[in-house]
C-alpha positions as CSV (number, residue, x, y, z in Angstrom):
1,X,94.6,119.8,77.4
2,X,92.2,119.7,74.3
3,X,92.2,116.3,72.7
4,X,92.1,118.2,69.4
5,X,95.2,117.8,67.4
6,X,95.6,121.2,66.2
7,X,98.9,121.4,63.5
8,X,101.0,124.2,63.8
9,X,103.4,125.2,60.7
10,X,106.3,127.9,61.8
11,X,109.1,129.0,59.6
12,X,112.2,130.3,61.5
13,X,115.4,130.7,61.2
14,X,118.2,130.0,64.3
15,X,119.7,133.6,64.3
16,X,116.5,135.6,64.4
17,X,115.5,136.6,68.3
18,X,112.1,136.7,67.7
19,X,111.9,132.8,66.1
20,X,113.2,131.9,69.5
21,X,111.2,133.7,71.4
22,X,108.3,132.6,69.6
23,X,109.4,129.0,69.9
24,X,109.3,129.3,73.5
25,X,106.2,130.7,73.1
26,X,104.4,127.7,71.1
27,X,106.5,125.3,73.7
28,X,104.2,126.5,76.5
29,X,101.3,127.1,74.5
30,X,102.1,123.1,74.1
31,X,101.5,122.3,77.3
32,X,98.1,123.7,77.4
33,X,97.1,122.3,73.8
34,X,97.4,119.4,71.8
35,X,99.9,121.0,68.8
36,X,101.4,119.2,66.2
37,X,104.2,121.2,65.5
38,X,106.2,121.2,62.2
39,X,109.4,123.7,62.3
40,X,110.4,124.8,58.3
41,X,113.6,126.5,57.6
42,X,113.7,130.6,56.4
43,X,116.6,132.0,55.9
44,X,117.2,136.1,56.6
45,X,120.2,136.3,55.8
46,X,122.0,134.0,53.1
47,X,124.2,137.4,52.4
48,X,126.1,136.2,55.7
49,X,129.6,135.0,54.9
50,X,130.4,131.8,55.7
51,X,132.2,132.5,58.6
52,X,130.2,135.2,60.0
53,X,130.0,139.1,60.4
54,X,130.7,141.5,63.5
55,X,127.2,143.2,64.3
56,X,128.8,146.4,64.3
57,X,129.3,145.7,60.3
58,X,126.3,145.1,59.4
59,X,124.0,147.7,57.2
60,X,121.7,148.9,59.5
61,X,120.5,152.6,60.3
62,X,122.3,154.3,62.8
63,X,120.7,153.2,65.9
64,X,118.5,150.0,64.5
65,X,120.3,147.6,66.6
66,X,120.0,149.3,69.8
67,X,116.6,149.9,69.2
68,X,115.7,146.0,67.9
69,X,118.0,144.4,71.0
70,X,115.7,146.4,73.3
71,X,112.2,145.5,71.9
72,X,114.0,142.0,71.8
73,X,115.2,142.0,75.9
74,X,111.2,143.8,76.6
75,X,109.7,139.9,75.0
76,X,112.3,138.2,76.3
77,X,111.9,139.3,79.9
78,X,108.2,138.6,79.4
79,X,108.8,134.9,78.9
80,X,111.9,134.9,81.7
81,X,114.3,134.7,79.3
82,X,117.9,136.0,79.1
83,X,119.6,135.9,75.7
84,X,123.3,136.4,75.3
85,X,123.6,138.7,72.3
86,X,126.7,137.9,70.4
87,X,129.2,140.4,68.7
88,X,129.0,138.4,65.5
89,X,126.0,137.4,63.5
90,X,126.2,133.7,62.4
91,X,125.9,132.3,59.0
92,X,122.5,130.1,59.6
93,X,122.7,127.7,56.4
94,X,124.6,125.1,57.7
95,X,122.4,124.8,60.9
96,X,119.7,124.8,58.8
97,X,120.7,122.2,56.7
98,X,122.2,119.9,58.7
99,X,118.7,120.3,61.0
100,X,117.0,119.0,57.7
101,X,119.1,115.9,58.5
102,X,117.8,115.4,61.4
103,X,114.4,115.6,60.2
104,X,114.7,112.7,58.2
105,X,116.3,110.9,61.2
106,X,113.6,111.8,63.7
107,X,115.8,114.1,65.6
108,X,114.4,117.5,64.5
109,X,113.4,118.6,67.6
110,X,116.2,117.7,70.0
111,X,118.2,118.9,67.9
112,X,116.3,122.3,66.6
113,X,116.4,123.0,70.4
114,X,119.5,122.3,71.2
115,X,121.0,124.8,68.3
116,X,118.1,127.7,69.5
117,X,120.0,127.6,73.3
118,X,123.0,127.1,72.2
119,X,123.0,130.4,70.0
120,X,120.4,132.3,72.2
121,X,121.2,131.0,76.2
122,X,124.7,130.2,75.8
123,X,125.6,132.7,72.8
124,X,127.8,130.4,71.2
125,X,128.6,131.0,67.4
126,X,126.7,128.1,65.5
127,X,128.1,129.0,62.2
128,X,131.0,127.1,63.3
129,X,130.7,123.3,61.6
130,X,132.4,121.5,64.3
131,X,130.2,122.9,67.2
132,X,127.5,121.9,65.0
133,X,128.4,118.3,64.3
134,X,129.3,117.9,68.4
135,X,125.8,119.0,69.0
136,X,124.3,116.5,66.3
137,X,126.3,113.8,67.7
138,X,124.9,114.9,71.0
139,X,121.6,113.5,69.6
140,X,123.1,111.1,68.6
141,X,123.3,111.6,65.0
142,X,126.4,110.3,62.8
143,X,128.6,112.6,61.9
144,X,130.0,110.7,58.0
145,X,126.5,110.4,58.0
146,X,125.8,114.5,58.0
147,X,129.1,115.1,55.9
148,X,127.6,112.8,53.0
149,X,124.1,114.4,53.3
150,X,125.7,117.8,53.4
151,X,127.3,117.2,49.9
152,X,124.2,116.4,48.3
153,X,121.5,118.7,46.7
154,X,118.9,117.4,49.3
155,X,119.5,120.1,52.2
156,X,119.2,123.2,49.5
157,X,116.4,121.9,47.4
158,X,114.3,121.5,51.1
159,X,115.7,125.4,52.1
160,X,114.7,126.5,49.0
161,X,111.1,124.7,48.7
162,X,110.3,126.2,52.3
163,X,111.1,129.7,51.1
164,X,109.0,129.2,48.1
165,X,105.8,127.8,50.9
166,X,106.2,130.9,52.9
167,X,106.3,133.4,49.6
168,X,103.0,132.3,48.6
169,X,101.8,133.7,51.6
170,X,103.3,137.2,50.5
171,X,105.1,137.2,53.6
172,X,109.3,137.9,53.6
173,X,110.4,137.5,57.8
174,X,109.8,135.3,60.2
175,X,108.9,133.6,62.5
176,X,105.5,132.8,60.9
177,X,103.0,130.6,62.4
178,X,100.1,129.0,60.2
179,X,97.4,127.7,62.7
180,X,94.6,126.1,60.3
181,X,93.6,128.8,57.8
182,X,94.8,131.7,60.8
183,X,98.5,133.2,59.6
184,X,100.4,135.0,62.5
185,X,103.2,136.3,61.8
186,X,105.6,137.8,64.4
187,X,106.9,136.5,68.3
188,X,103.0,138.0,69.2
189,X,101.6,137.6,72.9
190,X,100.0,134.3,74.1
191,X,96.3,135.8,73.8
192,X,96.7,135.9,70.1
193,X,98.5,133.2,69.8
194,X,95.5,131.4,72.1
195,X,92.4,133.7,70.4
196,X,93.6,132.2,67.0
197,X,93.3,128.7,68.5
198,X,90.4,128.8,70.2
199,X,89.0,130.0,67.4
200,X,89.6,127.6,65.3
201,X,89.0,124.8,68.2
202,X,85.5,126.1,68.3
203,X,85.2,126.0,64.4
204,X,86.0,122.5,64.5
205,X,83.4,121.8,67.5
206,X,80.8,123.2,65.4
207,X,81.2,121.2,62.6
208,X,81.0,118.1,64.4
């Protein structure tokens, strides 16, 4: 592993196929570099009601979602992965807040990975608050804790300031993966991921 810290900045969101995928992605690109990885919440669809919407309901062309779920299952199966596609497309928010909680507990990423499986492996519904606050306290986060933090302004305002990061970069979807100055957007292969570090590896050995 290169001793070079190298930080990573990827905006995702927990109900987007591709932020997983790439998440596994960076995860074994992790094993082979030294990646400080920062996680940063986007999310697609805040038209989602609260409790959810059947995928068969939602506005798409005819035939989108076929065609998406099977470019989806073609990455997936690159990486070995099998992804339980649900019949209803969560509302994200809450996971997304509540993971900004566990930011400021140091839990982020037990608990950031916890949520992507139990959504993508497991395809559980993690719109649902109680699954949510079971898989927190897994972590072992407080519960009273989350509920107080959840009826603050705190968990929008850091939402809201991570959309307006990512828009300066022109870019709307996600995942999104700043490596340096090197902006890759998209669950792309391991060589690009690994061209755009190398690169910037060999930038940094120049310069010293």
């Amino acid at each position: 592993m290169s001793q070079t810290k190298l930080k990573v900045i990827a905006y995702s969101d927990y109900i987007c196929p591709f932020c997983y995928i790439g998440y596994h992605r960076i995860e074994q690109l992790k094993k082979e570099y030294n990646l400080d990885v920062e996680w940063k919440p986007f999310e697609i669809h805040p038209e989602t009601p609260k409790g959810g919407a059947l995928t068969e309901d939602l506005p798409f062309p005819k035939g989108y979602l076929e065609i998406a779920f099977a470019n989806v299952k073609r990455l997936a199966d690159e990486d070995g992965l099998t992804l339980k596609f649900s019949e209803k497309l969560p509302n994200s928010r809450l996971a997304l807040y509540i993971s900004e909680f566990a930011r400021k507990k140091g839990k982020f990423d037990e608990f950031h990975k916890l949520v992507l499986e139990t959504y993508w492996l497991e395809g559980k519904d993690i719109g649902d608050k109680s699954l949510l606050l079971k898989l927190a306290e897994s972590v072992g986060l407080n519960k009273i804790e989350i509920e107080s933090y959840l009826n603050t302004d705190e968990p929008f305002n850091a939402v809201q300031q991570s959309l307006k990061e990512l828009r300066r970069y022109r870019i709307n979807g996600v995942p999104t993966f700043i490596i340096g100055e090197k902006l890759i957007v998209g669950a792309q292969p391991y060589k690009i991921f690994k061209q755009a570090i190398n690169e910037i590896l060999n930038e940094k050995s120049n310069e010293n």
